[in-house]
N, CA, C and O atoms as CSV, one atom per row, in Angstrom:
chain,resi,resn,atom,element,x,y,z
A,1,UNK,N,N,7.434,-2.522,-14.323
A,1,UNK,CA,C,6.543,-3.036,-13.297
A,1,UNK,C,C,7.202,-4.139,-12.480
A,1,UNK,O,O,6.820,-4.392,-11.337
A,2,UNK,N,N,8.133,-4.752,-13.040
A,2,UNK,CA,C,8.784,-5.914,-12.634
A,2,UNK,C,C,9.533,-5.380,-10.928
A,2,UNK,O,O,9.225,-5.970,-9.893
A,3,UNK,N,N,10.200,-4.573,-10.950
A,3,UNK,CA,C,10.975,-3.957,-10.552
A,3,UNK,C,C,10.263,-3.026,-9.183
A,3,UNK,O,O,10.626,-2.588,-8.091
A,4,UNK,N,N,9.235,-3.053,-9.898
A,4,UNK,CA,C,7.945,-2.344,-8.351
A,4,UNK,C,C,7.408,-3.124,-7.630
A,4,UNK,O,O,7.061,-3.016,-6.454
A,5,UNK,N,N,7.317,-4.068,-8.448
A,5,UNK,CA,C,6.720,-5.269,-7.798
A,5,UNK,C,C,7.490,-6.063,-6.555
A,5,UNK,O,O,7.017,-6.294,-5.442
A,6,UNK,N,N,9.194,-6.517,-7.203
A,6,UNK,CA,C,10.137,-6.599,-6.234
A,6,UNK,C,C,10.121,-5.329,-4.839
A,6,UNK,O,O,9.920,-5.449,-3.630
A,7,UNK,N,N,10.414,-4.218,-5.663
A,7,UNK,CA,C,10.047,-2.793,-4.296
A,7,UNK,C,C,9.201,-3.823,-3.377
A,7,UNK,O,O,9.595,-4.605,-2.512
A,8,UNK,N,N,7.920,-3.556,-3.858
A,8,UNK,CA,C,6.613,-3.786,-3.159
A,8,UNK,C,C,6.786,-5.195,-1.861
A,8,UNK,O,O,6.388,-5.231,-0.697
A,9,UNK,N,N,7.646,-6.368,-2.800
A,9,UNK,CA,C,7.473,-7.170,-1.997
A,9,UNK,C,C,8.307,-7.059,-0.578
A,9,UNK,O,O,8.101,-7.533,0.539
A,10,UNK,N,N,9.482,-6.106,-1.203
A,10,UNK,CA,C,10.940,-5.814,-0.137
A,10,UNK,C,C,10.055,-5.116,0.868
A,10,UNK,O,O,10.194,-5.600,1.991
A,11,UNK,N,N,9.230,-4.174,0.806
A,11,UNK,CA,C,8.292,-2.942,1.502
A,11,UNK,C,C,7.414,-4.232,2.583
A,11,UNK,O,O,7.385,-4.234,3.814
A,12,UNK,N,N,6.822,-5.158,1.715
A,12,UNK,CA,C,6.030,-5.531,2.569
A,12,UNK,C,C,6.093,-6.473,3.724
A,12,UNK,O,O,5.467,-6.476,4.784
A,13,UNK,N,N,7.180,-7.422,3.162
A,13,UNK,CA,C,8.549,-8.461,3.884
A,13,UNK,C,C,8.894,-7.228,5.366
A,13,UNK,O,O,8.648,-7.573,6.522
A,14,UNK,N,N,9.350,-6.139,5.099
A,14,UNK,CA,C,10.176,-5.253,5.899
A,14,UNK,C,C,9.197,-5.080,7.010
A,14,UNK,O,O,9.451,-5.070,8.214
A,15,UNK,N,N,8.093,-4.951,6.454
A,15,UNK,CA,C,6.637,-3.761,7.797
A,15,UNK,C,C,6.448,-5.312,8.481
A,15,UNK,O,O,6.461,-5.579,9.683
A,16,UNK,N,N,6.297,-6.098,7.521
A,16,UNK,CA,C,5.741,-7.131,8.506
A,16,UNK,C,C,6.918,-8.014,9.450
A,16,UNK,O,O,6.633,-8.899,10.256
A,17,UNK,N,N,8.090,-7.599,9.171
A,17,UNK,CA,C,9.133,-8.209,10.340
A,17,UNK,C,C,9.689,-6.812,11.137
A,17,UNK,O,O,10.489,-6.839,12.072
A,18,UNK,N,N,9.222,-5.867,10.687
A,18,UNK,CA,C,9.551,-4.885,12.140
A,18,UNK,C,C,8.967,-4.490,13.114
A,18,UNK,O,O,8.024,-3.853,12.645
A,19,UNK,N,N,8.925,-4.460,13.880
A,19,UNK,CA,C,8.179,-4.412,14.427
A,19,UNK,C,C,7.538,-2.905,14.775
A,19,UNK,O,O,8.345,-1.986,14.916
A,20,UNK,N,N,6.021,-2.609,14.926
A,20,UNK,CA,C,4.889,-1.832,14.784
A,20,UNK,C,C,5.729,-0.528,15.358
A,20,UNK,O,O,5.816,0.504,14.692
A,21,UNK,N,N,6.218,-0.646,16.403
A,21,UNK,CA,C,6.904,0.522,17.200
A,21,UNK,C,C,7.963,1.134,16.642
A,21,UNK,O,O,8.361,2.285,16.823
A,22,UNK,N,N,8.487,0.098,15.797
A,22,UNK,CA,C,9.611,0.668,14.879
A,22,UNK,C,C,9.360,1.267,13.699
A,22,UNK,O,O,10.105,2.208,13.424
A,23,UNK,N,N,8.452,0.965,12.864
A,23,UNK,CA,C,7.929,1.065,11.709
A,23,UNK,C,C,6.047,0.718,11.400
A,23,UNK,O,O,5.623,-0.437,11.362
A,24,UNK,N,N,5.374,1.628,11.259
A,24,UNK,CA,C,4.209,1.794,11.678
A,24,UNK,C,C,3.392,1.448,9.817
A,24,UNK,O,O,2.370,0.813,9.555
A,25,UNK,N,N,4.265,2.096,8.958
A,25,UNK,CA,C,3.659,2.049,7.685
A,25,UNK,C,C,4.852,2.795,7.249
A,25,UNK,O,O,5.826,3.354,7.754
A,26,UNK,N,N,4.188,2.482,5.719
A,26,UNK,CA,C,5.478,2.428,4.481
A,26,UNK,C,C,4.876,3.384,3.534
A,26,UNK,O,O,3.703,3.426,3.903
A,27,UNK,N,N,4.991,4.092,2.632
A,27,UNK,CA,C,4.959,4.486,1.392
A,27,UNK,C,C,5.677,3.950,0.468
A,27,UNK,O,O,6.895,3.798,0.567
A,28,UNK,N,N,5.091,3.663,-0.368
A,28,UNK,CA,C,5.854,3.434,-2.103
A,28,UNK,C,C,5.681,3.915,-3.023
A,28,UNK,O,O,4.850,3.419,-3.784
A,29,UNK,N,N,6.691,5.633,-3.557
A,29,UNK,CA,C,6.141,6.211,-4.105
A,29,UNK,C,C,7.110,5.491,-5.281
A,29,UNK,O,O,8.086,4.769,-5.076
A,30,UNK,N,N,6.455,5.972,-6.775
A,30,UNK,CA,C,6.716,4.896,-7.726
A,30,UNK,C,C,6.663,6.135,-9.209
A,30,UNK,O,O,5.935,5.886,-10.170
A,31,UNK,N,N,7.437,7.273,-9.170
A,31,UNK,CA,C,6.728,8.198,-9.973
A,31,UNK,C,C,7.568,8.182,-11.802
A,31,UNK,O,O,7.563,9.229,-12.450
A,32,UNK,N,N,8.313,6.678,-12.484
A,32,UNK,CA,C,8.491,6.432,-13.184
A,32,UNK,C,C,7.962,5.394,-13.580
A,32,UNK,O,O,8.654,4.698,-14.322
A,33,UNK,N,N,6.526,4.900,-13.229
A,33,UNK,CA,C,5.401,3.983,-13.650
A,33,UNK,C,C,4.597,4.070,-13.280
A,33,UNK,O,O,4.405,4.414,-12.114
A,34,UNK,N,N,3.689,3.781,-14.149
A,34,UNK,CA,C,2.598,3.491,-13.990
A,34,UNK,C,C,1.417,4.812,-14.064
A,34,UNK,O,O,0.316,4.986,-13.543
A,35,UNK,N,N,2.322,5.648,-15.039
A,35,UNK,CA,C,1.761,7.281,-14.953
A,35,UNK,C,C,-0.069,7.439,-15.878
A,35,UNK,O,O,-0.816,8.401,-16.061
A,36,UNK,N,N,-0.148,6.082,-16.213
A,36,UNK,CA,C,-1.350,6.074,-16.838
A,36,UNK,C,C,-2.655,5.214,-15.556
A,36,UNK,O,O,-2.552,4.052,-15.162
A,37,UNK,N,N,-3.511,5.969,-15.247
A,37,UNK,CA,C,-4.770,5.741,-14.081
A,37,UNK,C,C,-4.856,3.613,-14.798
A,37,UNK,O,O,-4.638,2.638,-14.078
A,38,UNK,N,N,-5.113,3.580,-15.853
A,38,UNK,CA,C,-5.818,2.283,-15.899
A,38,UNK,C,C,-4.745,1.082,-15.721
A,38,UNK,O,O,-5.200,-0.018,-15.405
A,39,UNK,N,N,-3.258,1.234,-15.917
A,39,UNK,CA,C,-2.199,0.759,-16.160
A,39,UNK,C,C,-2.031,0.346,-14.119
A,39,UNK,O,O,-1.884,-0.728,-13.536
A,40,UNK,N,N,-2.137,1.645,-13.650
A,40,UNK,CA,C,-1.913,1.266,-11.759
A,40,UNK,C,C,-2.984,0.829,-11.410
A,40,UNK,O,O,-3.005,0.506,-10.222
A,41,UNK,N,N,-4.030,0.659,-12.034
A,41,UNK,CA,C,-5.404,0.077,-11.699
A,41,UNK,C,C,-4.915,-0.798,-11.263
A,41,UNK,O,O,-4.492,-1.140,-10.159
A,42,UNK,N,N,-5.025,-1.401,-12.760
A,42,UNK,CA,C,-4.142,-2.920,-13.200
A,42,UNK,C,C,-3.132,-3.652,-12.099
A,42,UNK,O,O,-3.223,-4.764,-11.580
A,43,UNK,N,N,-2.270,-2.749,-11.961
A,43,UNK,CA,C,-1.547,-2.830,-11.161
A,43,UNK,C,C,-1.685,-3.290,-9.886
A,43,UNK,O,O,-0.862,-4.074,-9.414
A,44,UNK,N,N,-3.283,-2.624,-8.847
A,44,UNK,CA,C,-3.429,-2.820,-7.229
A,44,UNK,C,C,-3.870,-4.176,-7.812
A,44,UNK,O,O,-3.526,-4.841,-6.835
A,45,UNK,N,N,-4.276,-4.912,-8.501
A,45,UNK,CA,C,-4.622,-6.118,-8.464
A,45,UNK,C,C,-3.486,-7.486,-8.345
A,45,UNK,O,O,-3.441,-8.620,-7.867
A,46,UNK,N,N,-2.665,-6.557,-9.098
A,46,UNK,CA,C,-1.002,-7.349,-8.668
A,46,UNK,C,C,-0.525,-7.536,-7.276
A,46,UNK,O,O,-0.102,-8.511,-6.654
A,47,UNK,N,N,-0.696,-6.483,-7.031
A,47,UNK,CA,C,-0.158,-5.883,-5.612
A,47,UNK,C,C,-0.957,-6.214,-4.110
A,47,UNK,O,O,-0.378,-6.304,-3.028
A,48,UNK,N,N,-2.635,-6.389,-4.371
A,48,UNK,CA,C,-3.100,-7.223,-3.782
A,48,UNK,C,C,-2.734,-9.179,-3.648
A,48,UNK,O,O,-2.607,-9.715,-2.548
A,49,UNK,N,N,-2.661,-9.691,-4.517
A,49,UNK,CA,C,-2.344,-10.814,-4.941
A,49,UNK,C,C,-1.104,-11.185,-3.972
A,49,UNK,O,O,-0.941,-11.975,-3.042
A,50,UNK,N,N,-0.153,-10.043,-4.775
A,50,UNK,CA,C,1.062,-10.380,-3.968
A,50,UNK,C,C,1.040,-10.133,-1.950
A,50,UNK,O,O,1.905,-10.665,-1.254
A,51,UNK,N,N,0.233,-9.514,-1.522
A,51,UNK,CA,C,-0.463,-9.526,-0.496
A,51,UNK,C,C,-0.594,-10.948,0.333
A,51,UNK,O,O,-0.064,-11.415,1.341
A,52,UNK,N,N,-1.725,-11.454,-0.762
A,52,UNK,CA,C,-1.875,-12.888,-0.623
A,52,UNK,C,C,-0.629,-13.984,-0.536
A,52,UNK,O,O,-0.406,-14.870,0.290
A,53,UNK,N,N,-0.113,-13.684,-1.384
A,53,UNK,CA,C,1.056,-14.873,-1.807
A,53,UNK,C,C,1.881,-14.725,-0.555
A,53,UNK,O,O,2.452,-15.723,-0.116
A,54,UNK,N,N,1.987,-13.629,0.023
A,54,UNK,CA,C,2.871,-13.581,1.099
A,54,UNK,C,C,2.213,-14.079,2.513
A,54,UNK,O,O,2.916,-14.525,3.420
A,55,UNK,N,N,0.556,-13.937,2.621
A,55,UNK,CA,C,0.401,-14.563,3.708
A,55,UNK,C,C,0.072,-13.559,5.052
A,55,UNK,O,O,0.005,-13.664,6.277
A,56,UNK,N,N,-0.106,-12.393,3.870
A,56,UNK,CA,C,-0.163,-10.936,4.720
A,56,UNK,C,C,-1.686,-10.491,5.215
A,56,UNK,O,O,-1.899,-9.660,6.098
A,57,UNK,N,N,-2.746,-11.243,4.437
A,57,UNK,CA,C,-3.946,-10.274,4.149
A,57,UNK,C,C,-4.552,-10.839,5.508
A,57,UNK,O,O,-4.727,-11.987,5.916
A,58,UNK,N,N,-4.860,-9.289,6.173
A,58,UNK,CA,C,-5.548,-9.267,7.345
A,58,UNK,C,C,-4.300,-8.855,8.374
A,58,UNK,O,O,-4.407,-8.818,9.600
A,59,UNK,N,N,-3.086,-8.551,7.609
A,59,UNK,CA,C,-2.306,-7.982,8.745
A,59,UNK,C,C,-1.658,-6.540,8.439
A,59,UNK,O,O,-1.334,-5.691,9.270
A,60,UNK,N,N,-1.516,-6.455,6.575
A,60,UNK,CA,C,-1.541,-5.316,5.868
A,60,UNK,C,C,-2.199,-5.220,4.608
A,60,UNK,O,O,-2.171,-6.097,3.745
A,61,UNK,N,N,-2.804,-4.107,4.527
A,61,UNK,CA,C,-3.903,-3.117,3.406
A,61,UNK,C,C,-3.131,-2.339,2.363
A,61,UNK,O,O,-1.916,-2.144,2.399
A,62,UNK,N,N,-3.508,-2.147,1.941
A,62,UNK,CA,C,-2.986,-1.459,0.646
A,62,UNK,C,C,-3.667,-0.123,0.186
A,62,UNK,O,O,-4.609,-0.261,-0.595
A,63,UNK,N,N,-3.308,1.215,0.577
A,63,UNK,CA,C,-4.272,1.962,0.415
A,63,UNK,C,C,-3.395,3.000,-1.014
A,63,UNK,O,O,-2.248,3.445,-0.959
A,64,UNK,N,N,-4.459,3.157,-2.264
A,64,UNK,CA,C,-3.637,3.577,-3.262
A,64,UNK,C,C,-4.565,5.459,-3.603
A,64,UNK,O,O,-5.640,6.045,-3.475
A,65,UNK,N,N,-3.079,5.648,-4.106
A,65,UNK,CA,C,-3.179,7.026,-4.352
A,65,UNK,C,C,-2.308,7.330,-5.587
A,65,UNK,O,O,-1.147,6.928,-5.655
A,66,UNK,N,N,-3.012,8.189,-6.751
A,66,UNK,CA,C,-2.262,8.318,-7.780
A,66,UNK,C,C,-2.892,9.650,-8.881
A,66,UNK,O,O,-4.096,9.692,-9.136
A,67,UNK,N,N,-2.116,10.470,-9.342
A,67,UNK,CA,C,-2.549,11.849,-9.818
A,67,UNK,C,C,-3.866,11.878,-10.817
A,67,UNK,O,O,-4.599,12.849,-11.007
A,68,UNK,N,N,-3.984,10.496,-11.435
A,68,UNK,CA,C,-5.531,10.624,-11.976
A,68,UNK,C,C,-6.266,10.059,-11.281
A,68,UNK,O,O,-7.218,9.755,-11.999
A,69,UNK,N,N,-6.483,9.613,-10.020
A,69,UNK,CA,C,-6.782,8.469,-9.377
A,69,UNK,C,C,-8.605,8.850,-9.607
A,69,UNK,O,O,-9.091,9.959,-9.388
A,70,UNK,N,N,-9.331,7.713,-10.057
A,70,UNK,CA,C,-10.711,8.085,-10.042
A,70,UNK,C,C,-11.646,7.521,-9.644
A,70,UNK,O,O,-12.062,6.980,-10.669
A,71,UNK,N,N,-12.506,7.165,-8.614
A,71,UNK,CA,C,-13.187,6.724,-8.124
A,71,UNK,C,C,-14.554,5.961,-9.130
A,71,UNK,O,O,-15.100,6.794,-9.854
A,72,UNK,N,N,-14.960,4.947,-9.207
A,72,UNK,CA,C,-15.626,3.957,-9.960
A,72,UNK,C,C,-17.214,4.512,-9.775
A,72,UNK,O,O,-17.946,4.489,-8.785
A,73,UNK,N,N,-17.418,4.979,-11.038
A,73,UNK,CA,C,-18.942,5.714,-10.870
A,73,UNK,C,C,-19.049,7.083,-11.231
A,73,UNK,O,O,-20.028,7.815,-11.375
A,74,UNK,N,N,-17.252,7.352,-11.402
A,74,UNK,CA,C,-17.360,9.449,-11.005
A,74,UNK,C,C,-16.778,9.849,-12.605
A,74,UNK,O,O,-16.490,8.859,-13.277
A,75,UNK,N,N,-16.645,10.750,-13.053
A,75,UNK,CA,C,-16.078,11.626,-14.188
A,75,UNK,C,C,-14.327,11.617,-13.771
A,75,UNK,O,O,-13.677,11.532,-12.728
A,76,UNK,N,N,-14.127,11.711,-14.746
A,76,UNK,CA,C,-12.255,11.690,-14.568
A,76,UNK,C,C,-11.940,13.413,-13.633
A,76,UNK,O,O,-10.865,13.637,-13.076
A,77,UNK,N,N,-13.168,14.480,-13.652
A,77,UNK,CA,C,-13.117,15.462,-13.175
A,77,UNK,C,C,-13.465,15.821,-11.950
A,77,UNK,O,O,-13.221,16.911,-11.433
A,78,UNK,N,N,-14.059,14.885,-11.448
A,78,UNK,CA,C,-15.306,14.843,-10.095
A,78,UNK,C,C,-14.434,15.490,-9.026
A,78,UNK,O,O,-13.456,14.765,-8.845
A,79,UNK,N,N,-14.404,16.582,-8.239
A,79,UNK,CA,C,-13.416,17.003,-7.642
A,79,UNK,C,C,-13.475,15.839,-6.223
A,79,UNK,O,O,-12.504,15.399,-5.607
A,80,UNK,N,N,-14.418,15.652,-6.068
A,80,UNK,CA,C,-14.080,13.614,-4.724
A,80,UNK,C,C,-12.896,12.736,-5.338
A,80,UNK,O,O,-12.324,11.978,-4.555
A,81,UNK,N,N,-12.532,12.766,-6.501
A,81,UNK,CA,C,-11.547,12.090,-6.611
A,81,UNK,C,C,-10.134,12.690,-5.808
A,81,UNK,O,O,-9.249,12.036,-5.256
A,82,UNK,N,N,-10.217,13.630,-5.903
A,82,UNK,CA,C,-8.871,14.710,-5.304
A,82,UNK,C,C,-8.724,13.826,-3.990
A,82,UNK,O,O,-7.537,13.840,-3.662
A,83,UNK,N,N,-9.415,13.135,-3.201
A,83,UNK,CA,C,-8.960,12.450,-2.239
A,83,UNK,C,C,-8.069,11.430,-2.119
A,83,UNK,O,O,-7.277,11.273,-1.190
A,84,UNK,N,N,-8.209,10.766,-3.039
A,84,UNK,CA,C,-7.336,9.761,-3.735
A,84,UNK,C,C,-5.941,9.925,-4.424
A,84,UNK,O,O,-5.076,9.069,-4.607
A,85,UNK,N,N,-5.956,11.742,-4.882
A,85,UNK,CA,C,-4.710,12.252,-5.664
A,85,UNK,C,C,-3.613,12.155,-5.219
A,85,UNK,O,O,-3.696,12.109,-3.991
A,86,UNK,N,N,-2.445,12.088,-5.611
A,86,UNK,CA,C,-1.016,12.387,-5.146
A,86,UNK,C,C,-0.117,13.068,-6.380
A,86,UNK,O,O,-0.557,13.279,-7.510
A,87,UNK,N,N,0.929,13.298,-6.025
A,87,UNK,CA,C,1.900,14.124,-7.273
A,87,UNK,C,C,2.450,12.891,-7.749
A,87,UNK,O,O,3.100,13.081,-8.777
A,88,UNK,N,N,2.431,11.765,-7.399
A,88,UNK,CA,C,3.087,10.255,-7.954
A,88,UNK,C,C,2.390,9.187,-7.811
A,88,UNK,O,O,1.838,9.336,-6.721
A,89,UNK,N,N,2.073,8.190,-8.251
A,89,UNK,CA,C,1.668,7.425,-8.347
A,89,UNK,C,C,2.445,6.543,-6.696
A,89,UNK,O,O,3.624,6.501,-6.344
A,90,UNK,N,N,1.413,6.058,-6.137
A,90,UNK,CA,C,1.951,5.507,-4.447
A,90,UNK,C,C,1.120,4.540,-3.694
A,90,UNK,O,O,-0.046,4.513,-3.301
A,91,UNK,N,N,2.373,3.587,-3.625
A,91,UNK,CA,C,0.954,2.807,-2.413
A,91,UNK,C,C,1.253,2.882,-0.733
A,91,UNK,O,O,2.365,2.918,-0.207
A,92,UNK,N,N,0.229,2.891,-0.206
A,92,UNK,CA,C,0.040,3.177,1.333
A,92,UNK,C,C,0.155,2.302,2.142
A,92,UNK,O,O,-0.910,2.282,2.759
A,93,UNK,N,N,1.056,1.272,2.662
A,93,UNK,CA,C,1.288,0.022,3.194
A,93,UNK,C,C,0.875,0.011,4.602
A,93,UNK,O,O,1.757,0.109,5.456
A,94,UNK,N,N,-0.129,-0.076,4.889
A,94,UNK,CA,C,-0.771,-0.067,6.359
A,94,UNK,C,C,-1.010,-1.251,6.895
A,94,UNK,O,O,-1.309,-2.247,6.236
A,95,UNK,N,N,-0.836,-1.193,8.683
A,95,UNK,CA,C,-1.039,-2.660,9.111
A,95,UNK,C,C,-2.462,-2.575,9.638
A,95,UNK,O,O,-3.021,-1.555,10.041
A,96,UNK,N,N,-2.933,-3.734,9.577
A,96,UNK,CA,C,-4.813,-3.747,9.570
A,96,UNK,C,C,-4.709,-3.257,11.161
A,96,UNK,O,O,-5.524,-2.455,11.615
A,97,UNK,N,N,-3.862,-3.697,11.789
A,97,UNK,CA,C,-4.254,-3.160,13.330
A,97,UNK,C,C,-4.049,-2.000,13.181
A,97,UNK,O,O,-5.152,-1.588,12.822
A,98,UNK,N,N,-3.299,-1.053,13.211
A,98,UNK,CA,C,-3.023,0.199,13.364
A,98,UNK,C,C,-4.185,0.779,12.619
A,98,UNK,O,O,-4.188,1.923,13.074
A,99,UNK,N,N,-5.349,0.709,11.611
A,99,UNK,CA,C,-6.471,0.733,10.872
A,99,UNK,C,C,-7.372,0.470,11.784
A,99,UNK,O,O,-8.292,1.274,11.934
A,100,UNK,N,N,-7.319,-0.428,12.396
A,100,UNK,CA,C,-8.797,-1.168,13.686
A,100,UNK,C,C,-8.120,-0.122,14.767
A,100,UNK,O,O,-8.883,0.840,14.683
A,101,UNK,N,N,-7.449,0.107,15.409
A,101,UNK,CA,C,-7.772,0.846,16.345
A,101,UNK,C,C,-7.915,2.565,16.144
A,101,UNK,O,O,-8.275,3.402,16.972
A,102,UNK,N,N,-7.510,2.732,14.784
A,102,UNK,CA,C,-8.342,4.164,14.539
A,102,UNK,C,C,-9.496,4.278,13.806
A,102,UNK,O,O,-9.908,5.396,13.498
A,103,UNK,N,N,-10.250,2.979,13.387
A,103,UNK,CA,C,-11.626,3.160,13.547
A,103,UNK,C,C,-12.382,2.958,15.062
A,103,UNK,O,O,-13.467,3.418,15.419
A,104,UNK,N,N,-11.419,2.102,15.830
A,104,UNK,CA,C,-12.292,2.530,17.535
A,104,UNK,C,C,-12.146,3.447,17.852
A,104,UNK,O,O,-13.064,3.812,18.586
A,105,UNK,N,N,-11.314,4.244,17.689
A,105,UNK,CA,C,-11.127,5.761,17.784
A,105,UNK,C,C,-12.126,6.862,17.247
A,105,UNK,O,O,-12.381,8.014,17.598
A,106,UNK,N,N,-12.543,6.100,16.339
A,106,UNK,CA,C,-13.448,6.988,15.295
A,106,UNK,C,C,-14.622,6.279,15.116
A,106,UNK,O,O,-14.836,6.097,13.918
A,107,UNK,N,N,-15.735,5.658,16.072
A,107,UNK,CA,C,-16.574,4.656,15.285
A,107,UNK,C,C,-16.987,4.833,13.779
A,107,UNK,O,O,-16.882,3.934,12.944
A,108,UNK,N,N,-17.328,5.725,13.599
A,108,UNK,CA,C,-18.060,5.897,12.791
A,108,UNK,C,C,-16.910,6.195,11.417
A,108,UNK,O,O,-17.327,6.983,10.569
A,109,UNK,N,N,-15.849,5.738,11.247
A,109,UNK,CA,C,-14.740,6.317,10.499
A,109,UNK,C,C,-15.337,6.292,8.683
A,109,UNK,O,O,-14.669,6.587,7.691
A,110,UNK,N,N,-15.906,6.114,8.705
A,110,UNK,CA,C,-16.466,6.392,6.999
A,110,UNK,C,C,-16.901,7.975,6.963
A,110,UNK,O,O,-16.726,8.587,5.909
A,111,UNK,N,N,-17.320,8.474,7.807
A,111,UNK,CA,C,-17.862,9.761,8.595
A,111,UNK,C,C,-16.657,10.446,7.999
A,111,UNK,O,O,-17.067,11.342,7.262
A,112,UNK,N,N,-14.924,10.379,8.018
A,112,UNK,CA,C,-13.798,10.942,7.461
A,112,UNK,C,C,-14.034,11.085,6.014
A,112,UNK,O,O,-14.216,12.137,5.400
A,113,UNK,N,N,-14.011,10.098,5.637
A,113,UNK,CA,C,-14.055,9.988,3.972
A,113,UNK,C,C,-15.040,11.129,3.335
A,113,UNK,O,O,-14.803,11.970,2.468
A,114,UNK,N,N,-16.333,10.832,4.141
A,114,UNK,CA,C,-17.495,11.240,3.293
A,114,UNK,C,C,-17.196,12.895,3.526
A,114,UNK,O,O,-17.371,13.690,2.602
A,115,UNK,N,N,-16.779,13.272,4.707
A,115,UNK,CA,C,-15.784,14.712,5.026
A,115,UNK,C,C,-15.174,15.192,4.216
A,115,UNK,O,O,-15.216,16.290,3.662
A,116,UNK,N,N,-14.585,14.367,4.129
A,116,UNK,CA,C,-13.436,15.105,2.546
A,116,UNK,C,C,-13.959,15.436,1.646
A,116,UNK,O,O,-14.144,16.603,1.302
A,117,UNK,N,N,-14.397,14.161,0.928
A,117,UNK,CA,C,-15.021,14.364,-0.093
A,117,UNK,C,C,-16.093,15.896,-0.346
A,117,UNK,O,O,-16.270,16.663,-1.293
A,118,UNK,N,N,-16.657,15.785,1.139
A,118,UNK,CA,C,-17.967,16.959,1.099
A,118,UNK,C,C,-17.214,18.332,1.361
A,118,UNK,O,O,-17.725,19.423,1.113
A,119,UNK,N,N,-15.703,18.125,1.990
A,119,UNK,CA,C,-15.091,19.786,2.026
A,119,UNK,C,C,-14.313,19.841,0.465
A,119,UNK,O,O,-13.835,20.903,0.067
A,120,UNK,N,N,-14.258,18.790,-0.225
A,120,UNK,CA,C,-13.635,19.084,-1.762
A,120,UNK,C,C,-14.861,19.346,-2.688
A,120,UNK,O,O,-14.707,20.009,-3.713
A,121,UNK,N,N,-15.953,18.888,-2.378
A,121,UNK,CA,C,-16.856,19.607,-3.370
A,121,UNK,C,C,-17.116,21.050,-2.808
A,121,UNK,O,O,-17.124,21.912,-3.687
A,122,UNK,N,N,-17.315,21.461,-1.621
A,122,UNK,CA,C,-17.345,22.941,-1.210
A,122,UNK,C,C,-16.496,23.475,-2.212
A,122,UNK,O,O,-16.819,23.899,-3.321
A,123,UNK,N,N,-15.096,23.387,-1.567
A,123,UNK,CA,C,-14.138,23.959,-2.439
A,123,UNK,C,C,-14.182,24.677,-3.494
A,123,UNK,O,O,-13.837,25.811,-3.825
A,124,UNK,N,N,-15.044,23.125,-4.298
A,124,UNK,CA,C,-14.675,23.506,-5.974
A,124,UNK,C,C,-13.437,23.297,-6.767
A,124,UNK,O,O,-12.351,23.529,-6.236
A,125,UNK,N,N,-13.508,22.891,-7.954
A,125,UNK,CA,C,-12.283,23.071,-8.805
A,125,UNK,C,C,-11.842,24.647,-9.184
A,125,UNK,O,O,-10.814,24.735,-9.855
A,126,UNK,N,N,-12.401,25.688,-8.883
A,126,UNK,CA,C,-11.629,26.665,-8.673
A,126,UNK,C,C,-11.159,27.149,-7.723
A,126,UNK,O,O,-10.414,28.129,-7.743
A,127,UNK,N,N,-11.607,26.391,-6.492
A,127,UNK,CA,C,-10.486,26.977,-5.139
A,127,UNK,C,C,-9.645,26.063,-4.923
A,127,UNK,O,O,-8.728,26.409,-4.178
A,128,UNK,N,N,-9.606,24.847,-5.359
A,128,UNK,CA,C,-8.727,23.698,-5.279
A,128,UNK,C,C,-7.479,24.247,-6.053
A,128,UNK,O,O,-6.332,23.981,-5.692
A,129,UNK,N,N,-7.821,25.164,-7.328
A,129,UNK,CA,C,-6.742,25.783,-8.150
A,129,UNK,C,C,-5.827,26.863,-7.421
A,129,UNK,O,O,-4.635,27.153,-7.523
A,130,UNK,N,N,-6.929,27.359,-6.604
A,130,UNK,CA,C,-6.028,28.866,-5.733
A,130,UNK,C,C,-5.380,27.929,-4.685
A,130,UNK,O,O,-4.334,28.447,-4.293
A,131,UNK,N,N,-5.585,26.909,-4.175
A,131,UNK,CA,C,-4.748,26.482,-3.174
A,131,UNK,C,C,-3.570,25.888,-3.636
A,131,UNK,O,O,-2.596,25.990,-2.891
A,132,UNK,N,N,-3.411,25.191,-4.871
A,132,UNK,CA,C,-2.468,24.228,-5.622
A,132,UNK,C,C,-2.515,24.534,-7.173
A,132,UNK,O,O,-2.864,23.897,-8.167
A,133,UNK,N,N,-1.933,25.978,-6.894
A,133,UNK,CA,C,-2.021,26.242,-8.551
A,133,UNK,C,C,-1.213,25.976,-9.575
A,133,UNK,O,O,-1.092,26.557,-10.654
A,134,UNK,N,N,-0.296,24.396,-8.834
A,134,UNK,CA,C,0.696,24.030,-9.858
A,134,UNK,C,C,-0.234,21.929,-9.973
A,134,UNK,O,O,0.177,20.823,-10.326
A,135,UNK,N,N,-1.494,22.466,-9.457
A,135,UNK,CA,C,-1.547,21.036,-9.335
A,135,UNK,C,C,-2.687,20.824,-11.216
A,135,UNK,O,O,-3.021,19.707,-11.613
């Protein structure tokens, strides 16, 4: 974790001195830690923090994605979590502006989320299987 954490801070140092046109957002995919859901939990709380410590919050977000990833309230099975999934454990380094102007784009941008979620329960966990049958 030590070692992601450094990543994380190099990732976040980098977005926030390049400039937007050059570098818009980051990924940090991380797929030799943190392979347990409660362990990267753990983890965005680090990773927020370190957010803070840097002096960042309100200029970059942290949006996380990870292969058990489970939404607070749902079954470890709930196919709405699939929104959240990835093949690695990853964080989404976004700058809050580039976020504000595609919710003016989108007023209503929660309207996306609740989308997904409502075309992954259509789906089903058996068509989710025919589409990604190695997932």
């Amino acid at each position: 974790e030590d070692a992601l954490l450094e990543d994380l801070t190099h990732e976040l140092s980098i977005l926030d001195s390049t400039p937007e046109q050059k570098c818009e957002t980051t990924l940090l995919i991380h797929p030799r830690v943190l392979s347990d859901f409660m362990d990267y939990n753990a983890f965005l709380d680090v990773a927020e923090r370190k957010v803070d410590s840097l002096g960042l919050r309100g200029e970059i977000q942290i949006a996380s994605f990870h292969p058990r990833y489970q939404f607070a309230g749902t079954t470890p099975d709930d196919i709405g979590n699939y929104t959240n999934r990835s093949p690695y454990p990853m964080l989404h380094l976004l700058r809050e502006a580039s976020v504000e102007r595609a919710v003016a784009a989108m007023p209503d941008a929660a309207v996306i989320f609740e989308r997904n979620i409502e075309t992954l329960r259509r789906l089903g966990p058996d068509g989710w299987r025919q589409m990604f049958p190695q997932a």
